[in-house]
C-alpha positions in Angstrom: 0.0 0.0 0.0 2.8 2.5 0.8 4.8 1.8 -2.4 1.5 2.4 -4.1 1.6 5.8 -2.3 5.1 6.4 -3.3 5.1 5.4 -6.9 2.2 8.2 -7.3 4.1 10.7 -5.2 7.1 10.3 -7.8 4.8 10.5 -10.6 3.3 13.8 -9.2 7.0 14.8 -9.2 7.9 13.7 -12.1 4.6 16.1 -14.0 5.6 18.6 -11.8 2.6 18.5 -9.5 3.0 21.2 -7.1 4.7 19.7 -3.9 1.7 20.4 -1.6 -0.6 19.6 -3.4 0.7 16.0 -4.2 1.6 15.7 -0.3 -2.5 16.1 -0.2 -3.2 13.6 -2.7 -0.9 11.1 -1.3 -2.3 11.8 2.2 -5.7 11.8 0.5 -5.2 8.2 -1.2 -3.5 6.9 2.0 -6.5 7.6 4.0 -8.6 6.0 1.4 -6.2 2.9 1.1 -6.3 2.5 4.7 -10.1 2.8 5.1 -10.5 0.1 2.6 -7.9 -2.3 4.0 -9.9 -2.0 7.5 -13.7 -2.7 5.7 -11.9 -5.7 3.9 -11.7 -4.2 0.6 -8.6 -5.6 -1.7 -6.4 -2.7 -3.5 -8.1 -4.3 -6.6 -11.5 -3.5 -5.4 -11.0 0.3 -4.6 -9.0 0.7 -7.6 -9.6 -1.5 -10.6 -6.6 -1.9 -12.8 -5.3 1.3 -11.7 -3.9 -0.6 -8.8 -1.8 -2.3 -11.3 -0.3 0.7 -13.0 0.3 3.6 -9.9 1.6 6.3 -12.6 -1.2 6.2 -14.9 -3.3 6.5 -11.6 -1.6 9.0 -10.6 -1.5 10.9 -13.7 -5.4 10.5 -14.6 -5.7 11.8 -10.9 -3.7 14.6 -11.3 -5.2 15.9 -14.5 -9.0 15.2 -12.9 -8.1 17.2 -10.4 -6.7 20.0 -13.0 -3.2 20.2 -11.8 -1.7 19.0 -14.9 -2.8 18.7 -18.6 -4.6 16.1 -19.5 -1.6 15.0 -21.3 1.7 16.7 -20.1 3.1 16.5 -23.9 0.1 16.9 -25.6 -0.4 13.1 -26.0 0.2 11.0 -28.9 -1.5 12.4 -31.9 -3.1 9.5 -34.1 -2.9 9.9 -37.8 -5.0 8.8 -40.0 -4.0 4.9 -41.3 -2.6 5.4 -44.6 -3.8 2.2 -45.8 -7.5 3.4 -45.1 -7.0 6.5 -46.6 -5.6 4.4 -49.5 -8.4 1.6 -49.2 -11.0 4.4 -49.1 -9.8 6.1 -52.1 -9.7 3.2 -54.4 -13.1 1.7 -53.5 -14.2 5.4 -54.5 -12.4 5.4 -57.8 -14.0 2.3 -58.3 -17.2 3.0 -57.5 -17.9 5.9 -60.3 -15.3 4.5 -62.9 -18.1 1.3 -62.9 -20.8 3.6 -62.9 -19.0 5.5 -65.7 -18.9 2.2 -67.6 -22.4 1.3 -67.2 -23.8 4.4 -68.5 -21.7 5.0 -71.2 -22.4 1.3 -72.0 -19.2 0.6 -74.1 -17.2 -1.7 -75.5 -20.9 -3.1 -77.9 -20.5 -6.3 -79.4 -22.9 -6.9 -82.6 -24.0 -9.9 -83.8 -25.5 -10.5 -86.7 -27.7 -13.7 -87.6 -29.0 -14.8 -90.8 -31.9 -16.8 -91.3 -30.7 -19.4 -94.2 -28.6 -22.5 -93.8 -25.7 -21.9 -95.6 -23.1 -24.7 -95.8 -20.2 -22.4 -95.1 -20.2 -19.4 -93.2 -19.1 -16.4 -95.5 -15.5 -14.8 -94.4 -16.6 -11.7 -93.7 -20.0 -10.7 -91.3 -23.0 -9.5 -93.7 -24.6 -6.9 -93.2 -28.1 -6.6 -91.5 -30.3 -6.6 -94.5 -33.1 -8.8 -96.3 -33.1 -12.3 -94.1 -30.6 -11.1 -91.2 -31.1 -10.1 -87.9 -28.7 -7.8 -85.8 -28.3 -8.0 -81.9 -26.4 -5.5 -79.7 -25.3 -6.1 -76.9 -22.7 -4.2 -74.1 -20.0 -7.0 -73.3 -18.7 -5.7 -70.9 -22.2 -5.1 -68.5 -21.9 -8.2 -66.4 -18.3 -7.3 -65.6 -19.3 -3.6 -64.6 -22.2 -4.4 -62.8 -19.8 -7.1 -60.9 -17.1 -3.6 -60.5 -19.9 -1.9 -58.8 -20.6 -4.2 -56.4 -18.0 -5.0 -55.1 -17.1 -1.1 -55.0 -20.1 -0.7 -53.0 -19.1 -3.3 -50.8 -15.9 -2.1 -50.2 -16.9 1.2 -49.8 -19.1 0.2 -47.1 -16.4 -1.7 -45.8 -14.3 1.3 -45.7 -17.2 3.4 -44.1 -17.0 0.8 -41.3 -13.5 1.1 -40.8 -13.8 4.7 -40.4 -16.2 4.6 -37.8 -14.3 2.3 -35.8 -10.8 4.8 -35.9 -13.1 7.6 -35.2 -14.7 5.6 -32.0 -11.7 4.6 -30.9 -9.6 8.0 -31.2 -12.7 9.1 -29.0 -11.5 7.2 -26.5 -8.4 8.0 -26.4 -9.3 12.2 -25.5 -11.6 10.8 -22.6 -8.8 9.7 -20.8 
């Protein structure tokens, strides 16, 4: 209990807690250490983790009680992942050059058809005339369609992601 005490007294030093003021807080978590040992309650118990880690206690304490920053140095910025930002902006690209695709509706394949046997198929594709039929198509539509939905999916994906850095960098300023 005492080292406990002490390891948050040289943390208080250490952020440059003002000397009486961490002689309060010691004195302060003393009592309360002391109160609990006597009702039966573990360090544990009173604590939580905290009792595992006496200069993160001591710094959350300190900065509760407004005598330091919350974080002395500012705390670690987090950047955004590159590989999200990279993920994000890919499954965009994606995204509108399939919907590019499937409104311009190119590459067209053409087939044409004609409606007598012939023994031999000419060399060269006749024209749509008298006794032929021609069919356009898009070829490339199931592909696009295929583009888009998986962009979709990827973008949502990506959305996802996002939410989960922006949740968890949250966290990290309620500290």
């Amino acid at each position: 209990m005492t080292d406990f005490v002490e390891q948050c007294r040289r943390e208080w030093r250490r952020l440059g807690v003002p000397d009486p003021v961490a002689e309060e807080m010691a004195a302060d978590l003393a009592t309360d250490l002391l109160e609990a040992e006597t009702e039966g309650v573990s360090v544990e118990e009173l604590l939580g983790s905290s009792a595992f880690d006496p200069r993160s206690f001591a710094a959350s304490w300190a900065a509760e009680r407004g005598v330091v920053p919350a974080r002395p140095d500012g705390g670690p910025r987090r950047r955004r992942p590159v590989g999200l930002i990279a993920f994000t902006a890919v499954a965009a690209v994606a995204v509108v050059v399939a919907a590019a695709l499937l409104l311009s509706g190119e590459p067209k394949v053409s087939v044409v058809t004609r409606t007598a046997h012939l023994r031999v198929p000419p060399p060269v594709p006749a024209p749509a005339g008298a006794g032929g039929q021609v069919l356009s198509a898009s070829a490339a539509t199931p592909v696009e369609w295929i583009l888009l939905l998986l962009a979709i999916v990827a973008l949502g994906f990506a959305a996802w992601l996002w939410s989960g850095w922006a949740r968890s960098r949250s966290s990290d300023v309620a500290v």
